[in-house]
Backbone bond lengths (Angstrom), bond angles and torsions (degrees), N, CA, C in turn:
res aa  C-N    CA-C-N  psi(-1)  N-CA   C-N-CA  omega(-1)  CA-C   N-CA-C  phi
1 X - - - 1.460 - - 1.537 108.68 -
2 X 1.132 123.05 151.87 1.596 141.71 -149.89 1.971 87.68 -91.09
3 X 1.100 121.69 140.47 1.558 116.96 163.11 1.898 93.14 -87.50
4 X 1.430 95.82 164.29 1.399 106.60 -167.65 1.907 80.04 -85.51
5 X 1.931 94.27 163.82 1.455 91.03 159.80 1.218 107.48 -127.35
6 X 1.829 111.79 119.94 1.379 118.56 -178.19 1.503 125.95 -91.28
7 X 1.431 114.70 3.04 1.154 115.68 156.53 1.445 121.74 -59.61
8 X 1.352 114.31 -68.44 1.756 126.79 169.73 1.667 107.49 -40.13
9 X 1.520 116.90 -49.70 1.523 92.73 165.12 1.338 131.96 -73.96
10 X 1.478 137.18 -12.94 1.599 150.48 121.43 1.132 103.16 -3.54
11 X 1.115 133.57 -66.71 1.715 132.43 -128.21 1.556 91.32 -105.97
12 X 1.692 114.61 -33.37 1.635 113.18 -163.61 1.591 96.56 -82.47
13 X 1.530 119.07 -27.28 1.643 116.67 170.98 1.164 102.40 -64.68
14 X 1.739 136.41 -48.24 1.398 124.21 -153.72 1.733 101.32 -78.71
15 X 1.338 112.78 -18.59 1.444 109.67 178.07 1.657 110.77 -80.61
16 X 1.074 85.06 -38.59 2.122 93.90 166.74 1.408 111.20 -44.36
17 X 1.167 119.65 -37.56 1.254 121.53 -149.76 1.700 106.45 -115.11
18 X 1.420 125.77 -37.15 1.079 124.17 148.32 1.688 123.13 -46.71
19 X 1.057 102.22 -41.91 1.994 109.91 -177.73 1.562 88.30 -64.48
20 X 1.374 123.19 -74.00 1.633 109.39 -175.85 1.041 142.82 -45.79
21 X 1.491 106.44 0.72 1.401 123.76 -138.57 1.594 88.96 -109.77
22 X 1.593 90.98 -53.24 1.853 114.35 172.91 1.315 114.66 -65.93
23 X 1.211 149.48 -4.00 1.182 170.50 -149.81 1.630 105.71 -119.71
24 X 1.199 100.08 -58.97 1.412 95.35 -154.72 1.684 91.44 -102.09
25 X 1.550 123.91 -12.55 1.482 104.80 141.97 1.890 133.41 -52.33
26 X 1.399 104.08 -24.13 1.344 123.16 -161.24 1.982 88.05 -72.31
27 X 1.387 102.26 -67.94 1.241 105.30 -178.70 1.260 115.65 -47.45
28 X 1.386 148.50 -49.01 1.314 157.97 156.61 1.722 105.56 -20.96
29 X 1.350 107.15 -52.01 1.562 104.15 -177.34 1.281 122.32 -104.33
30 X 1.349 115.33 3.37 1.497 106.23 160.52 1.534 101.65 -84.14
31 X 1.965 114.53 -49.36 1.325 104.94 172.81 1.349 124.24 -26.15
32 X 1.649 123.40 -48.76 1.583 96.01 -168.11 1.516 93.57 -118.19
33 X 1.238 132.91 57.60 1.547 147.17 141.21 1.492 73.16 -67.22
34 X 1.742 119.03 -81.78 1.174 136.29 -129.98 1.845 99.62 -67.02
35 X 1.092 114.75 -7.95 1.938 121.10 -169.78 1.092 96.18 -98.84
36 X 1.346 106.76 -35.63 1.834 86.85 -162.35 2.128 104.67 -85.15
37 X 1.156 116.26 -41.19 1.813 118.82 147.37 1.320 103.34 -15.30
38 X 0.889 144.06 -73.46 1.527 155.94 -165.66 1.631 111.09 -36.98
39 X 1.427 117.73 128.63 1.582 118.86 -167.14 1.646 101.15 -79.23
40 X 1.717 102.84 -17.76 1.795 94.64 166.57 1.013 103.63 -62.69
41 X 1.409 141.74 -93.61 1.372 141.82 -177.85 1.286 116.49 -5.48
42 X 1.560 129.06 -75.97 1.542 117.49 165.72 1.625 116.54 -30.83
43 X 1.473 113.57 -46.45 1.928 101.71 -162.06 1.598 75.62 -51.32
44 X 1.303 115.50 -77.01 1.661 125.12 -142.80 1.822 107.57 -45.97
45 X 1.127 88.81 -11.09 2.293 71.33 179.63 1.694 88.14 -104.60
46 X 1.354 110.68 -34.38 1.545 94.49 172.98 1.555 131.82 -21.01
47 X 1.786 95.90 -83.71 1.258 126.26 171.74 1.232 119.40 -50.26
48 X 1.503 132.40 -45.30 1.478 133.94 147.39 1.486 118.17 -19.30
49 X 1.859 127.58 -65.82 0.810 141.43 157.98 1.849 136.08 -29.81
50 X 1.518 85.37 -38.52 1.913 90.70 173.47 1.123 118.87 -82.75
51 X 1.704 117.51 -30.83 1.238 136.51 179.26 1.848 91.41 -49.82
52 X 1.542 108.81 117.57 1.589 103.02 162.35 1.655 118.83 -97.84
């Protein structure tokens, strides 16, 4: 009987997990492309700004 090889399944989790990893960075930065657009965002650095 064949021994399993648990390295190759190692490497196919760490790639699993890097791809999701890269993914859900991706979402993170379109998300706040999409926050900072937002006319909330402008009031709030506005008002920050007058504050002396």
């Amino acid at each position: 009987m064949a021994k399993p090889n648990y390295s190759f399944e190692k490497r196919k989790k760490e790639l699993e997990r890097v791809k999701k990893k890269d993914e859900k960075k991706q979402r993170k930065l379109e998300r706040g492309d999409d926050e900072t657009e937002s006319p909330e965002g402008a009031e709030e650095s506005e008002s920050t700004t007058e504050v002396p």
